[in-house]
SEDREN-864437 format. One record per atom (N, C-alpha, C): residue in three letters; x, y, z. Coordinates in steps of 0.02 Angstrom, whole numbers, plus 50000, padded with zeros to 5 digits. Example, Ala and Ser with C-alpha at 12.3 -4.5 7.8 and 13.67 -1.06 7.14 Angstrom:
2
ala506604971650390;ala506154977550390;ala506604983550390;ser506424988850354;ser506844994750357;ser506455000250394;
END
This chain:
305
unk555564463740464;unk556144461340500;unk555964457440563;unk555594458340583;unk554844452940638;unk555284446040614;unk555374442340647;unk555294434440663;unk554784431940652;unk554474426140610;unk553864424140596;unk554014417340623;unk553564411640625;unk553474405440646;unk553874401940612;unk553714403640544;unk554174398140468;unk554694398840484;unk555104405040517;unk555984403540511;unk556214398240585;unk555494396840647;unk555704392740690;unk556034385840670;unk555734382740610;unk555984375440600;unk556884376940583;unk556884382740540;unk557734382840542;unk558044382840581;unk557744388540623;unk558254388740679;unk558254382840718;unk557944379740742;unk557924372440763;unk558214366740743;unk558244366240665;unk558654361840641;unk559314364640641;unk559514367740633;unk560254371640632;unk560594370840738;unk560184373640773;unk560424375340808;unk560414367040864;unk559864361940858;unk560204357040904;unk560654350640865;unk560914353540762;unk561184349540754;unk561964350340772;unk562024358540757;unk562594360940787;unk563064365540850;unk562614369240858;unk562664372340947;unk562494367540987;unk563294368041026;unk563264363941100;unk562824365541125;unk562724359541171;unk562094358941238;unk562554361941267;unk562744365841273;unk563034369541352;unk562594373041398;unk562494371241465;unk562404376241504;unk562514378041556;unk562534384841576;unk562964388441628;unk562164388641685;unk562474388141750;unk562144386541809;unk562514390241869;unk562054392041903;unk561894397141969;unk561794395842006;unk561734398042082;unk561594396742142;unk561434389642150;unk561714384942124;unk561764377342144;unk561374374042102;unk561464376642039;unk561074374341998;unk560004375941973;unk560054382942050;unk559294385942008;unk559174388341958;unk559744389441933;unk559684396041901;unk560134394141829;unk559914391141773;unk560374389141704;unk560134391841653;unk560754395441599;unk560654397041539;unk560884391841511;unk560764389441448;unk561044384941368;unk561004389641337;unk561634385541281;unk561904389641249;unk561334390041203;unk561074384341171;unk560624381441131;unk559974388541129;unk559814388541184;unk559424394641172;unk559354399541192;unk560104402841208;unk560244409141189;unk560314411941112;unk560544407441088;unk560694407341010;unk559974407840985;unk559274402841010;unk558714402840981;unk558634411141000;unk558474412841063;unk558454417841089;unk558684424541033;unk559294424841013;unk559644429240975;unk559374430440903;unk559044424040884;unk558994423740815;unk558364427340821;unk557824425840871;unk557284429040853;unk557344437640868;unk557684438840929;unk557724446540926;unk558114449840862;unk558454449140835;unk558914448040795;unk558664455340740;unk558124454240709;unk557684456640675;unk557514461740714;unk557064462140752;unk556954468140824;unk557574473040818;unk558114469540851;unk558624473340844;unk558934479040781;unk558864473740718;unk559104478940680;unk558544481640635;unk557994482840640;unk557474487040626;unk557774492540663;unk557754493340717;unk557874500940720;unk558324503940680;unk559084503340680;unk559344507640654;unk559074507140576;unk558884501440514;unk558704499940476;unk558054507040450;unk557514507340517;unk557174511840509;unk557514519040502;unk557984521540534;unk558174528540559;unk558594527440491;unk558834525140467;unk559084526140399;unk558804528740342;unk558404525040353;unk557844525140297;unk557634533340301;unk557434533840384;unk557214540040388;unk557554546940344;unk558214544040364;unk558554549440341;unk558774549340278;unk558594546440226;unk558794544840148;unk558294545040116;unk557714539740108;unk557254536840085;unk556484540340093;unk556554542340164;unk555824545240194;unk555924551740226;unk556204556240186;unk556414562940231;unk555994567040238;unk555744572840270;unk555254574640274;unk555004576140347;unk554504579140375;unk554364580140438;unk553924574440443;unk553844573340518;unk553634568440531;unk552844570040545;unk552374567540513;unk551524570640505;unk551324568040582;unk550624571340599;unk550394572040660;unk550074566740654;unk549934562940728;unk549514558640720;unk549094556240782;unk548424559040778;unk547984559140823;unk547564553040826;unk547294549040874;unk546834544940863;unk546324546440930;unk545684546740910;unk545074546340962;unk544974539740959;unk545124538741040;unk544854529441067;unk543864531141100;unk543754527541046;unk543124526241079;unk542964524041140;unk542614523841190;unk542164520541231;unk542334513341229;unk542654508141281;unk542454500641261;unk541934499341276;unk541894494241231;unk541264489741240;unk541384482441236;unk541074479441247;unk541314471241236;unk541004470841184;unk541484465541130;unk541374465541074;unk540704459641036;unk540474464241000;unk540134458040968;unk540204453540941;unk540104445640938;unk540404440340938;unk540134439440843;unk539614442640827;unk539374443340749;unk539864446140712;unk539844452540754;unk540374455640721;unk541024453840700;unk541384450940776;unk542134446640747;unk542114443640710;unk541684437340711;unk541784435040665;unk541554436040602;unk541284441140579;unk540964441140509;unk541954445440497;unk542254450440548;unk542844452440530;unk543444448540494;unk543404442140542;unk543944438640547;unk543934434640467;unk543074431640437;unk543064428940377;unk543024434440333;unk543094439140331;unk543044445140295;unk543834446140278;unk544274447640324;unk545094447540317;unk545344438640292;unk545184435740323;unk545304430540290;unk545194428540218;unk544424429840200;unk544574426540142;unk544984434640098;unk544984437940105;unk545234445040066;unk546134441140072;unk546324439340112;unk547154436540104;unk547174430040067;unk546514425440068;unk546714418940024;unk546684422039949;unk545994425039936;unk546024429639885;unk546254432239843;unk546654435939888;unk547364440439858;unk547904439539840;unk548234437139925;unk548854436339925;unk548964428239899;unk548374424939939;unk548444417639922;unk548514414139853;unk548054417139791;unk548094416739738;unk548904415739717;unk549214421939722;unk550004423939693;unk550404420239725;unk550164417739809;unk550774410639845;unk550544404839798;unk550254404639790;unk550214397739756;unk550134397839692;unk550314402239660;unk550644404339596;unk551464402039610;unk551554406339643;unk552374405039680;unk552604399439659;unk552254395339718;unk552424390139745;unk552414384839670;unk552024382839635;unk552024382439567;unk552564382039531;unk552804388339529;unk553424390839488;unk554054387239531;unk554154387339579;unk554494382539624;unk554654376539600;unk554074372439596;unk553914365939602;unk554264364539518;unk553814368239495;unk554144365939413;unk554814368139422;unk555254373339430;unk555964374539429;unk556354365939457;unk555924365039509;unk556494357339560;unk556224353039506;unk555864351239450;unk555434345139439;unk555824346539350;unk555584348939337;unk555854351139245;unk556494352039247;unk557094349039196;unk556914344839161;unk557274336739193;unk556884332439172;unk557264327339208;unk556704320039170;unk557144312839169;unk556864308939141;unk556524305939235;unk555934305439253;unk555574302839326;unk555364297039297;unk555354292839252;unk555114286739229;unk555584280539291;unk555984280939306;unk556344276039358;unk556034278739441;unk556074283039458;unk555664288139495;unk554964283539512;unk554594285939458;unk553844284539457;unk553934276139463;unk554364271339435;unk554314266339421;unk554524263139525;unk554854265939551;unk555164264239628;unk554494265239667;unk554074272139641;unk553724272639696;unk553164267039679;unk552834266239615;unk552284260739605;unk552474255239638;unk552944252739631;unk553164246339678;unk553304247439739;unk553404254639789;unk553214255839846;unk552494255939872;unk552044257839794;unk551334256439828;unk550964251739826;unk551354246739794;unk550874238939792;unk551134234939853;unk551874237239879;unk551984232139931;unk551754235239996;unk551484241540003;unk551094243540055;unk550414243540067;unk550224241939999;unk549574240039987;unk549354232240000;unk549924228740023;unk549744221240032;unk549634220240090;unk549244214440112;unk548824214140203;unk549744213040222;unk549164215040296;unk549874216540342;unk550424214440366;unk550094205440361;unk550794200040373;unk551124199440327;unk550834201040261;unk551264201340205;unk551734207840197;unk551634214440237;unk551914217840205;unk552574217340277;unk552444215740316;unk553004214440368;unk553524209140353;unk553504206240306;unk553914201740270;unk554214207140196;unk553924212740189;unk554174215640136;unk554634221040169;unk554634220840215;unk555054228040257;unk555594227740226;unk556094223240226;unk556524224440186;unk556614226440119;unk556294224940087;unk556224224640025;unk556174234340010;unk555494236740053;unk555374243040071;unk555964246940077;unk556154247740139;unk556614249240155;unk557324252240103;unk557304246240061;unk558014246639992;unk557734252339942;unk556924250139941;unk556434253239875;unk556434261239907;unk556274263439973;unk556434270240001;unk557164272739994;unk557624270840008;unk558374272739981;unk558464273539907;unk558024270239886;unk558224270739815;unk557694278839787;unk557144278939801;unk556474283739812;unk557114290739809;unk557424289239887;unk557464297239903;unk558184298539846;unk558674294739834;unk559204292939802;unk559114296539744;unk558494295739688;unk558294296939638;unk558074303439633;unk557774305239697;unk557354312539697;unk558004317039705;unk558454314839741;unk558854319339758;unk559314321039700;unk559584316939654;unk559734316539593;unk559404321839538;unk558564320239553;unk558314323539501;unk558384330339525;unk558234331939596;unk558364339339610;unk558964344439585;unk559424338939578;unk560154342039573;unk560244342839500;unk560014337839454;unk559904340339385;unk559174344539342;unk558724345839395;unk558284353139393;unk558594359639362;unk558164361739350;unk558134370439330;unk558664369839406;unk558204370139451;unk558164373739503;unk558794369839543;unk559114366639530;unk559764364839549;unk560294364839520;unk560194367339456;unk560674372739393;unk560714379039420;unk560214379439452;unk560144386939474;unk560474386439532;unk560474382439587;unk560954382539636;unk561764381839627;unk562084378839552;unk562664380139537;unk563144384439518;unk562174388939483;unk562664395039460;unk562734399339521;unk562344398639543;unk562394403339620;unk562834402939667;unk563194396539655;unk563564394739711;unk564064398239735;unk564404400839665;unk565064407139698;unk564724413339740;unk564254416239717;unk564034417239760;unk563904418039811;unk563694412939833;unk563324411939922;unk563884409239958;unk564564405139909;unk565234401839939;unk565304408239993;unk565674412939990;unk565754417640046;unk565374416240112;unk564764414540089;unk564424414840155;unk564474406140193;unk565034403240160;unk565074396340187;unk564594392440172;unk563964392940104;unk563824386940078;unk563834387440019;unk563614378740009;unk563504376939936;unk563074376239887;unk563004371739842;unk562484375139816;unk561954372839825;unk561894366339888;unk561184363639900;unk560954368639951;unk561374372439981;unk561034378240040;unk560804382340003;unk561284385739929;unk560864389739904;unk560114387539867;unk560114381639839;unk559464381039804;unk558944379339882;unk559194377439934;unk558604377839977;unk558434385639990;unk558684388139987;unk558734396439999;unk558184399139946;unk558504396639908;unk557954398939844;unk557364396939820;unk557134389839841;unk556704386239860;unk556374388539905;unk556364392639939;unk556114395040012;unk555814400740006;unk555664403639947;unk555404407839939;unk554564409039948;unk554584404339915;unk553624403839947;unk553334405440018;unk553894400840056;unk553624399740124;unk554454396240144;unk554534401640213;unk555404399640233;unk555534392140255;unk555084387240285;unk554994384040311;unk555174376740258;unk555244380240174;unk555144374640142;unk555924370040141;unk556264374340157;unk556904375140143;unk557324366540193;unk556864366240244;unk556804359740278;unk556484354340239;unk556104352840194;unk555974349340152;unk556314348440082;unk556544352640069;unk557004354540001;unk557734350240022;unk558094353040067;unk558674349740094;unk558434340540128;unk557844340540147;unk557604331640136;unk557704328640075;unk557364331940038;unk557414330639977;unk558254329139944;unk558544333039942;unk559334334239905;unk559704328539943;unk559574328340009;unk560164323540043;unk559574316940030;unk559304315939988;unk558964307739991;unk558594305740063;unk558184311440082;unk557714309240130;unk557104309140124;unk557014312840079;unk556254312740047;unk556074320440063;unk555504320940043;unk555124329140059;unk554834328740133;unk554634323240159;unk554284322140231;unk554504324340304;unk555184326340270;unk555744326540348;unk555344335940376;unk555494332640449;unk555474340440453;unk556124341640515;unk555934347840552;unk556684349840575;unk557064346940672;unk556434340240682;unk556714336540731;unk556814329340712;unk556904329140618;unk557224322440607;unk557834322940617;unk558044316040643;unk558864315740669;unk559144311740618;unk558964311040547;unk559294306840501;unk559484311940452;unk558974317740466;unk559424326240409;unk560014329540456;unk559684328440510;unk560414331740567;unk561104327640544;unk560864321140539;unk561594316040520;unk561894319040458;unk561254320040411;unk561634320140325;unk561954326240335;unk561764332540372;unk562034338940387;unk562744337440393;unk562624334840450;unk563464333040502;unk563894330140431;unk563814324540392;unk564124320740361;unk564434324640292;unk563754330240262;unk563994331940182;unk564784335940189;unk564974335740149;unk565574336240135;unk565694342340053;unk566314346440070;unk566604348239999;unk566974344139966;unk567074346539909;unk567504339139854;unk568254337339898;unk568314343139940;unk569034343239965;unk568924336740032;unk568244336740041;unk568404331840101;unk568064339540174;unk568164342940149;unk568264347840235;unk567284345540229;unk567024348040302;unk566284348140318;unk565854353840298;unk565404353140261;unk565194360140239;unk564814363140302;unk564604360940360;unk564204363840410;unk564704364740462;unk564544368840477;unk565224370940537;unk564674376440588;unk564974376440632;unk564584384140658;unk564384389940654;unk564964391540621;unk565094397940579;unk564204399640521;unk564284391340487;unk564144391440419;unk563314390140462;unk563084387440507;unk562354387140544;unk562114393840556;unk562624397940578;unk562364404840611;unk562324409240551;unk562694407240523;unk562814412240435;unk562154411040402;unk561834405440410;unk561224402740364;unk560584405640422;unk560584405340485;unk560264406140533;unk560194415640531;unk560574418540528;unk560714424540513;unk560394427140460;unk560554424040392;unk560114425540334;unk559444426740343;unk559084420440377;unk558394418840358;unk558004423140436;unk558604426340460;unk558394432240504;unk558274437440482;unk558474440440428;unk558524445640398;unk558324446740323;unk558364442340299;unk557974441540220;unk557094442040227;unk556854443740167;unk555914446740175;unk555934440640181;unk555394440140227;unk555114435140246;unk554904428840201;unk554264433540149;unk554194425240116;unk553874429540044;unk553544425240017;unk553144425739941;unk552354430239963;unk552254427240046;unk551664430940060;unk551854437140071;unk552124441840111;unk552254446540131;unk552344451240077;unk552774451340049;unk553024452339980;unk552434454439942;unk551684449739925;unk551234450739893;unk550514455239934;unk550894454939992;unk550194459740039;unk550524466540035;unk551244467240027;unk551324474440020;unk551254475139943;unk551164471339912;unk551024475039826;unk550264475539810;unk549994473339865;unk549064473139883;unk549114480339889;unk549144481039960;unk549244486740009;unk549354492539963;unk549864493239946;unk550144500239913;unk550074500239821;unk549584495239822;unk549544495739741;unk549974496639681;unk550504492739691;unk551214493139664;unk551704488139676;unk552124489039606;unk552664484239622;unk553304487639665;unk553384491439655;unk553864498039660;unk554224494639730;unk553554494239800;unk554024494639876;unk554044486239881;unk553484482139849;unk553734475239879;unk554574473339844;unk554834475839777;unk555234476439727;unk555914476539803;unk555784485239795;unk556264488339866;unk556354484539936;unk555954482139950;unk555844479140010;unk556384470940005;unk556174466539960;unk556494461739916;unk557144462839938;unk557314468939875;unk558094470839869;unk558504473339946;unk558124478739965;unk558434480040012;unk558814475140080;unk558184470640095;unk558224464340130;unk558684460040117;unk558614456940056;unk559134451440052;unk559974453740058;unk559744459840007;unk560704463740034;unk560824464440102;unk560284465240127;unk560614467140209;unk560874459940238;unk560374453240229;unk560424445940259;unk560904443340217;unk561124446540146;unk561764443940127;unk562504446140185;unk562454453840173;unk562904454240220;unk562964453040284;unk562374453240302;unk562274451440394;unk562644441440395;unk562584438440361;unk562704432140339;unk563534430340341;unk563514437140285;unk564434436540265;unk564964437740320;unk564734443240366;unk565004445740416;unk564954440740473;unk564544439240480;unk564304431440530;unk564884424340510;unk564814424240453;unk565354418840428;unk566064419440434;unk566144426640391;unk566954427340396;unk567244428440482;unk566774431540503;unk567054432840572;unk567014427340621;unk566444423540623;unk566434417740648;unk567034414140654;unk567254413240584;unk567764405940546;unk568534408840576;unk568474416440568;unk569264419040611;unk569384420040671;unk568684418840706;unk568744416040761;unk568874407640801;unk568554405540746;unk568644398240777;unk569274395340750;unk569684398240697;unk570374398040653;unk570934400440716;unk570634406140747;unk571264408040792;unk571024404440884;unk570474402140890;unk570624398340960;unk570954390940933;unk570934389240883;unk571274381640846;unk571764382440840;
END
């Protein structure tokens, strides 16, 4: 329930496309909070916060029992040996590329083919070859092709985003969509959601991808903040609202972390059994932590309107 680094790009893209810059100021201006990152602020404790009771639950259902003794003898310091660390540090290291790393990039794999299968990429493949011959031409020549570029990139991300949406893995975001609707998105939030499994962070490249920006964007491009602001339901209303930032921001607070984590506790405890539990338990909680964030949000901003 820890905050990791990967969920920073969300919260970042979410929070300066849609939380006001507001901020409140003190003694003549020494002294200012924003709103902007109180909200960052929130999201990361967020997790902190509800571990505890999360734990004492557990305690009392799951893990009952007296609580075992637990002694530790601290050695003597010493300053450490510099052989030693590091023979430690490549020792844990490679034991996680090893292990856990193998099965992420297994993952990640299974991912890739879900967004990519099935789909005809022959127009695809055919946009980008002619993106790489006119970048491949000397330089006064290719500054006379900018335009040309330019149309051939719209068309690039146009196509990818297309193919994403007729994917496995964007079939899979349709069927899901009733679903995750409660929680105020659709089904490109859910297939980034689900896409994100490997590593949370991907979920900013996935949504490049879907809105025709390419996979390259990350979460201080201001041309995904636009497509954010702009997508729309069939009805016309905005699918990003505040409600629906903090609802998604909320999730990826509370959902297991990633594909790694997941695979160091099925290391660890030699089993599928708790990474399984851990999975389940999590996402139900960031479902509801999500739902409650949304609905309550939206009846709030319904009754100051």
């Amino acid at each position: 329930l820890m905050s990791c680094s990967a969920r920073l790009p969300v919260y970042v893209l979410l929070i300066y496309a849609f939380i006001p810059a507001m901020t409140w100021t003190w003694l003549g201006g020494w002294i200012g909070i924003g709103l902007q990152g109180v909200v960052l602020f929130g999201m990361t404790a967020l997790g902190l916060l509800v571990a505890i009771p999360v734990a004492w639950l557990l305690k009392k259902t799951w893990f009952k029992g007296e609580t075992p003794p637990f002694v530790m003898e601290l050695p003597s310091y010493k300053w450490p040996s510099p052989r030693i660390v590091a023979a430690r540090v490549y020792d844990r290291g490679m034991a996680f590329v090893t292990r856990a790393g193998s099965l992420i990039f297994l993952a990640t794999i299974v991912i890739w083919g879900l967004g990519y299968f099935p789909g005809d990429h022959s127009d695809l493949h055919a946009v980008t070859a002619k993106i790489e011959r006119l970048e491949a031409q000397p330089e006064g020549a290719a500054e006379d092709s900018a335009p040309r570029l330019d149309a051939l990139y719209e068309t690039q991300n146009r196509l990818s985003g297309m193919l994403v949406e007729e994917s496995v893995l964007g079939r899979i975001g349709h069927v899901i969509e009733p679903v995750v609707k409660p929680l105020g998105w659709d089904w490109r939030i859910g297939v980034g959601a689900v896409a994100s499994f490997p590593a949370r962070e991907v979920i900013i490249a996935t949504l490049g991808t879907i809105y025709s920006l390419g996979g390259e964007v990350d979460e201080t491009d201001q041309g995904l903040r636009d497509e954010l602001k702009r997508a729309t339901w069939p009805d016309g209303r905005p699918v990003y609202t505040i409600p629906v930032a903090l609802s998604i921001m909320v999730f990826f607070a509370l959902c297991a972390q990633c594909a790694a984590t997941l695979m160091v506790i099925k290391r660890e405890t030699n089993s599928w059994r708790w990474p399984v539990f851990t999975f389940v338990y999590m996402t139900l909680l960031a479902y509801l932590g999500a739902l409650a964030t949304y609905q309550i949000g939206t009846a709030i901003a319904t009754q100051s309107f």
